[in-house]
N, C-alpha and C positions, 0 to 999 in steps of 0.2 A: 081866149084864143089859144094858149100856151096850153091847158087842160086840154082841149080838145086835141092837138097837133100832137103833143108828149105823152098824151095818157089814154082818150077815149079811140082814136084813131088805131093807135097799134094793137088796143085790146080788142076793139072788132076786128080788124085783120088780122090779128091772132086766132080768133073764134072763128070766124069765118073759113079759114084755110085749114083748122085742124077738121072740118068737114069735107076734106077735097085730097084727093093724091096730087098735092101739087109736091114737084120735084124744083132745085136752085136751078134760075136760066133757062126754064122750061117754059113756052107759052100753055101748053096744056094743061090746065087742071080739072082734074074729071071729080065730078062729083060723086063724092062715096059713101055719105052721109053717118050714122053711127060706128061705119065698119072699123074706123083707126080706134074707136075704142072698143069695141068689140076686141082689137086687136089685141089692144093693151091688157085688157081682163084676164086674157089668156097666156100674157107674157110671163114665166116665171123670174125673170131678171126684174121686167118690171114689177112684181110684189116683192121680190127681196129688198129691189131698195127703196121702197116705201116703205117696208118693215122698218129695215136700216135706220131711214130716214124720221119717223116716228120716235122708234127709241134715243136718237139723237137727240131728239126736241125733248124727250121726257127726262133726259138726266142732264142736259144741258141749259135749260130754262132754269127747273129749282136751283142748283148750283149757282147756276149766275147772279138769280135774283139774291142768294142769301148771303155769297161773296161780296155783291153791291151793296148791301143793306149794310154787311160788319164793315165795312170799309167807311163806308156814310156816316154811322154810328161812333166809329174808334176816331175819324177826321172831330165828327162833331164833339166829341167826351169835354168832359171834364175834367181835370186832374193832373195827377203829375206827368203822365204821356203825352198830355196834349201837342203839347209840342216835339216829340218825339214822333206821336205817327202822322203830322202835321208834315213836316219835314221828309216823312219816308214817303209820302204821298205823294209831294210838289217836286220832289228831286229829278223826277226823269226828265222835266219841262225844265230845271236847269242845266240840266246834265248837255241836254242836246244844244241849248244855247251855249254853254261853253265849250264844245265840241265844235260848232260852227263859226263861233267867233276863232277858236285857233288854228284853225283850218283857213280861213280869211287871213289874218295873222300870217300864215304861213305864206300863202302866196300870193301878199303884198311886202315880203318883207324885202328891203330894200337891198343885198347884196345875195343872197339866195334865194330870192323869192320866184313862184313861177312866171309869174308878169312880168320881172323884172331880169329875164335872162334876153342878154341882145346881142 
């Protein structure tokens, strides 16, 4: 039920309406059948940033995946870093924990604290 209501429903009225000049708060939707993309074919904004968008995907995917992989690799190693790039990994997830706790800290503290002004 959640598949259908979250996912197969919005995708047909997705599909459906990009066949129609439907406009927001409009009851009219006229049916215009391949002309929106006809339209688009002919957009030059629309091929730029598909262009754009493309090339985004091609230097941003390898990248990612090879940054992910050293990273996986240098966490997994062996050796005398292990614990070194172990550490520089896990750091941000303590960082912000002990960012939050003195921030809590702060304003529970008992003669400045923000709670605790009356």
């Amino acid at each position: 039920l959640g598949l259908l209501v979250f996912w197969i429903y919005p995708l047909a009225n997705g599909l459906l309406g990009s066949f129609t000049n439907w406009r927001a708060f409009q009851e009219d939707r006229g049916f215009v059948g391949l002309g929106n993309y006809a339209r688009l074919a002919n957009d030059g904004v629309f091929r730029e940033t598909l262009i754009n968008t493309f090339e985004y995907t091609l230097m941003y995917l390898p990248l990612n995946v090879v940054i992910g992989l050293g990273l996986a690799l240098a966490v997994d190693a062996t050796g005398k870093l292990r614990g070194l790039f172990r550490t520089i990994y896990f750091l941000p997830v303590v960082a912000s924990l002990v960012a939050t706790a003195l921030m809590w800290k702060w304003l529970y503290q008992p003669t400045l604290g923000l709670f605790n002004q009356g």
